[in-house]
Structure formats: C-alpha cells, structure tokens
C-alpha positions as CSV (number, residue, x, y, z in Angstrom):
1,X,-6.0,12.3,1.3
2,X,-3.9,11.2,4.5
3,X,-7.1,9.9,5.6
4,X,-8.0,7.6,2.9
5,X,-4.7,6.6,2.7
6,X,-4.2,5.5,6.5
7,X,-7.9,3.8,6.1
8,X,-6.3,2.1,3.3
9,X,-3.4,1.0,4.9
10,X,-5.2,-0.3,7.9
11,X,-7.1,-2.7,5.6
12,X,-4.0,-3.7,3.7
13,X,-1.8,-4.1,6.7
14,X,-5.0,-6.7,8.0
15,X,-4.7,-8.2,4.9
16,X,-0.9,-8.7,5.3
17,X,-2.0,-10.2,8.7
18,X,-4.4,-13.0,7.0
19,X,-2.1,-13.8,4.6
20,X,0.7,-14.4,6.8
21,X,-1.5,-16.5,9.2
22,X,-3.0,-18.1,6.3
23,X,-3.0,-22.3,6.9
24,X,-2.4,-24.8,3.9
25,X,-3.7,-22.6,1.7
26,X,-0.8,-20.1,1.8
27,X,0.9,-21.1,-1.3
28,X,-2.0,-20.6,-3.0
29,X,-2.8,-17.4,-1.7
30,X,1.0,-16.5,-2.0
31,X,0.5,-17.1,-5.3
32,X,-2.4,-15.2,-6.2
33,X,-1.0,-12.1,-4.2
34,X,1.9,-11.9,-6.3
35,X,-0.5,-12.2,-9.7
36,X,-2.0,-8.8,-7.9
37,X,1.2,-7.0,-7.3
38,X,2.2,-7.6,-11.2
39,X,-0.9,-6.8,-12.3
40,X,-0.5,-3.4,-10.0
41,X,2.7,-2.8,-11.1
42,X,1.7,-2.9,-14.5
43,X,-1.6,-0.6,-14.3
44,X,0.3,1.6,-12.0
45,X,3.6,1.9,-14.4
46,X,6.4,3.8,-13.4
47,X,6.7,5.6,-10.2
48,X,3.6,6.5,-8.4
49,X,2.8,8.3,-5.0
50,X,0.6,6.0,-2.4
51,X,-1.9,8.3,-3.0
52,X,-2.7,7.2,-6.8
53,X,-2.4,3.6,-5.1
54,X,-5.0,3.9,-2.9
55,X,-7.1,5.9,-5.4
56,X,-7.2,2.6,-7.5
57,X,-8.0,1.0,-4.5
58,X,-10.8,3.2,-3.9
59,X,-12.0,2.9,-7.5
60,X,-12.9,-0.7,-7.4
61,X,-10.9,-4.2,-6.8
62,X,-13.3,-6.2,-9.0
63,X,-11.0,-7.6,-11.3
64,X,-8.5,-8.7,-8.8
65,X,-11.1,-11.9,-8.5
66,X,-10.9,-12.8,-12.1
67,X,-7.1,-12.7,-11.4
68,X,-7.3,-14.8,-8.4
69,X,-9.7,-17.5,-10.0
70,X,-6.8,-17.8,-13.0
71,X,-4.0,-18.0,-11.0
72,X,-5.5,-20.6,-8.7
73,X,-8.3,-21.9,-10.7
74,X,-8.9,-25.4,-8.4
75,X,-8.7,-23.4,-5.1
76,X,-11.7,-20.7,-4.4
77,X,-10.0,-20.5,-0.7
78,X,-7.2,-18.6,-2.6
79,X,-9.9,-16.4,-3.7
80,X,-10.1,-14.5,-1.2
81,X,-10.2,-10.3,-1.7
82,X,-9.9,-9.4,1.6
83,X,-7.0,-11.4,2.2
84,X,-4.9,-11.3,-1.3
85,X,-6.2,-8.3,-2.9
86,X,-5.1,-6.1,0.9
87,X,-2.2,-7.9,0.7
88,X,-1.2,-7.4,-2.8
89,X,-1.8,-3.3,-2.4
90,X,0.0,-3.8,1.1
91,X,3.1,-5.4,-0.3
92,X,3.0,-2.7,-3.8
93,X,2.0,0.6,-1.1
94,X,6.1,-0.5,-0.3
95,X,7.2,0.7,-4.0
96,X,5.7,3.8,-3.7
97,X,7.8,6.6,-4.4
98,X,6.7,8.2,-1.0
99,X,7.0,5.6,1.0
100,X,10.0,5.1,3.5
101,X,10.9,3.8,6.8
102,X,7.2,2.3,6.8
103,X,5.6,5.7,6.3
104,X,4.0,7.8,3.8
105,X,6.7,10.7,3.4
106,X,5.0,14.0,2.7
107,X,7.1,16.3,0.1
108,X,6.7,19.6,2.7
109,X,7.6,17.5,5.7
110,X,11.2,18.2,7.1
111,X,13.0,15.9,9.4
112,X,15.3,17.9,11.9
C-alpha cells in the first residue's frame, strides 16, 4: 500500500500546489476545499490510518463535485476536482493517525 499512498500524495500535494497559487478564485476554491475535508471527516469518522484515506480516494471522488457545485453554486471555476478535491484529501491525509512530521509513520518502523 506505500505505493498507492505516495501516488496519492503526490496528486494531493499538486493539488495543495493549485490551490495555493489559485487567482481570484481562491476563496471560492478555499471554500469548497473545506466543504471536502468535513465531508471527509465525517465519512472517515474517528481515527483513521492514511491508508483507509487513500483507499476512499481510490474508490471514487464523484461526489466531491456535487459538493463543490453547492458550496459555490455561481462559480464552476471553484469546481474544480483536481485542485479542491487533492487538496481537500491533502489537508485531511494531516489528521491521519499515522501521519507525523510530514510522513506516513509505519507501526514496525523504529527511530534510533
């Protein structure tokens, strides 16, 4: 899985990239990336390991357009999936319970 998950977080981190880089439409897109990350949060629950993260990446992002349209219904630049839904899994990838110092922590690696 440390494969799909550094694929994923390649795309995410890009997405991060856009977003910040993003011109007049950043509110917007702000916007709509934070409807993603609640919306993540509440799919994903309670803790969860990056790994389940990017396995509902992997499963489809679909519906994060249907959120995107509400929360910025009179901007389809804010629509965006490759630049709000990345960003949205890149910013909740950070509340992963094995994710620290901006890196996937394995639960057999040791630090010496």
């Amino acid at each position: 899985m440390i494969d799909g998950i550094d694929a994923a977080r390649f795309q995410w981190d890009d997405g991060e990239r856009r977003l910040a880089a993003a011109p007049d439409t950043g509110q917007s897109l702000q916007r709509v990336t934070e409807r993603l990350v609640r919306e993540l949060r509440r799919r994903l629950g309670g803790p969860f390991l990056a790994s389940e993260l990017v396995t509902l990446y992997e499963s489809g992002t679909d519906w994060c357009f249907q959120f995107a349209v509400d929360a910025a219904p009179s901007n389809p630049e804010a629509w965006d999936g490759a630049t709000v839904t990345d960003a949205a899994f890149g910013r909740y990838l950070r509340e992963a319970s094995d994710y620290a110092g901006g890196r996937i922590v394995h639960p057999f690696e040791r630090e010496d």
